[in-house]
N, C-alpha and C positions, 0 to 999 in steps of 0.2 A: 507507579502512579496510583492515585488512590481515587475513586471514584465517590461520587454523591453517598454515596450506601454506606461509604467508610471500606468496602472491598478494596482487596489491592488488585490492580490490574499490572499485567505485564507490559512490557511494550512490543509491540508487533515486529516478530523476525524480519533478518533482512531478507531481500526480495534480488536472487543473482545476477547481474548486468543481463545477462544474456535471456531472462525470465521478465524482463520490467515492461515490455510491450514493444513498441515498431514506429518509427518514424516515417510519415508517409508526408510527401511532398506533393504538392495539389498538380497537376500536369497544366494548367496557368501562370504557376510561377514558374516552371521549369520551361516555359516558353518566354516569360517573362525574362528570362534571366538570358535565353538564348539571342531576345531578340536584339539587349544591350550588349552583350557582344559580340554579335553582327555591327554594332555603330560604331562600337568601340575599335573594330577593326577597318573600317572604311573610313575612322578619321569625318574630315568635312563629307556635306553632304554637296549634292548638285542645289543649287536654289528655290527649283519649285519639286525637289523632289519631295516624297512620302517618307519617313524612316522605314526602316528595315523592320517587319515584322514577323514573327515565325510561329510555325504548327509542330505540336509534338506527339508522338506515341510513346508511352511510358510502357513498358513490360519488364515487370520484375525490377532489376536495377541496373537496364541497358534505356535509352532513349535514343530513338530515332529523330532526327530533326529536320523539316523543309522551311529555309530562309527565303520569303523575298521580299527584292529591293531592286533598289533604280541604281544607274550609276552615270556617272559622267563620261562624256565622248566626246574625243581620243583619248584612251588608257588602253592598258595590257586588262583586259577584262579577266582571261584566265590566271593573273598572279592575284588580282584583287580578291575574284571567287575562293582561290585557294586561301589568301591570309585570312579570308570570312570564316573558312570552315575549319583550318586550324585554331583559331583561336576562341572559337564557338565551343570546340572539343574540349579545350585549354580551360574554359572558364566555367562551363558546364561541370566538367565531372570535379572542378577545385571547390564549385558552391557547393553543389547540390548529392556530390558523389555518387556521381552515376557515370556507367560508360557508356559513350556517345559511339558506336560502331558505324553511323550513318550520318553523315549532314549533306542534304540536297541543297544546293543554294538557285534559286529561280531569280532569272534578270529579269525584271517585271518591263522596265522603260530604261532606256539610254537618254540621257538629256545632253547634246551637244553643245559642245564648245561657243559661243558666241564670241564670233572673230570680229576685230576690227575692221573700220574701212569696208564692211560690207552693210547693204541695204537692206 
C-alpha cells in the first residue's frame, strides 16, 4: 500500500482466531429465543391465553431459564412441561450455543376445556 506521502505501508498482520475478540449475546435475545421455543413446543395455544414468555440468567456460557405459560385443560400437563423444557434446551444451545443446565417451566393459568351442551 502506498500512502498520501508516497511511503509504502504494510498491510496489517493477521490477527489469530482465538485473539479477534468474543461474541456476547444480549441476555434478551437469549430469552427471546427461549421463549419461541416454548411456543414452538406447545404447538397451538389455549384461546385467551398469553404466549409463553421467559427469564434468563446467563453466566459465562451455561444459561439458566424460567418459562411461563398457560396451558389448556384436560391435558398430561407433566409430558407438555417436559417437551417445553426439552426443546427449550434443544433450541437454545443450537442458536445461541450455550448450555442450558436448568429450564424451570411455571404453569401460570390452566384454561379449560369448554364442553358442549353445557351452560
Amino acid at each position: 500500500m502506498t500512502s498520501a506521502s508516497g511511503e509504502t505501508q504494510s498491510a496489517p498482520a493477521a490477527v489469530a482466531p482465538g485473539e479477534r475478540g468474543a461474541l456476547r449475546i444480549a441476555d434478551r435475545v437469549v430469552a427471546k429465543v427461549a421463549s419461541q421455543a416454548a411456543r414452538e413446543a406447545l404447538g397451538g395455544l389455549p384461546k385467551d391465553a398469553v404466549p409463553p414468555h421467559a427469564t434468563v440468567v446467563v453466566h459465562h456460557e451455561a444459561v439458566r431459564v424460567r418459562v411461563h405459560l398457560e396451558l389448556d385443560y384436560p391435558s398430561d400437563i407433566g409430558s407438555r412441561c417436559a417437551a417445553v423444557r426439552r426443546h427449550v434446551v434443544e433450541r437454545v444451545g443450537a442458536l445461541v450455543d450455550m448450555e442450558v443446565p436448568e429450564v424451570a417451566v411455571h404453569v401460570e393459568r390452566l384454561h379449560p376445556a369448554r364442553t358442549q351442551g353445557r351452560a
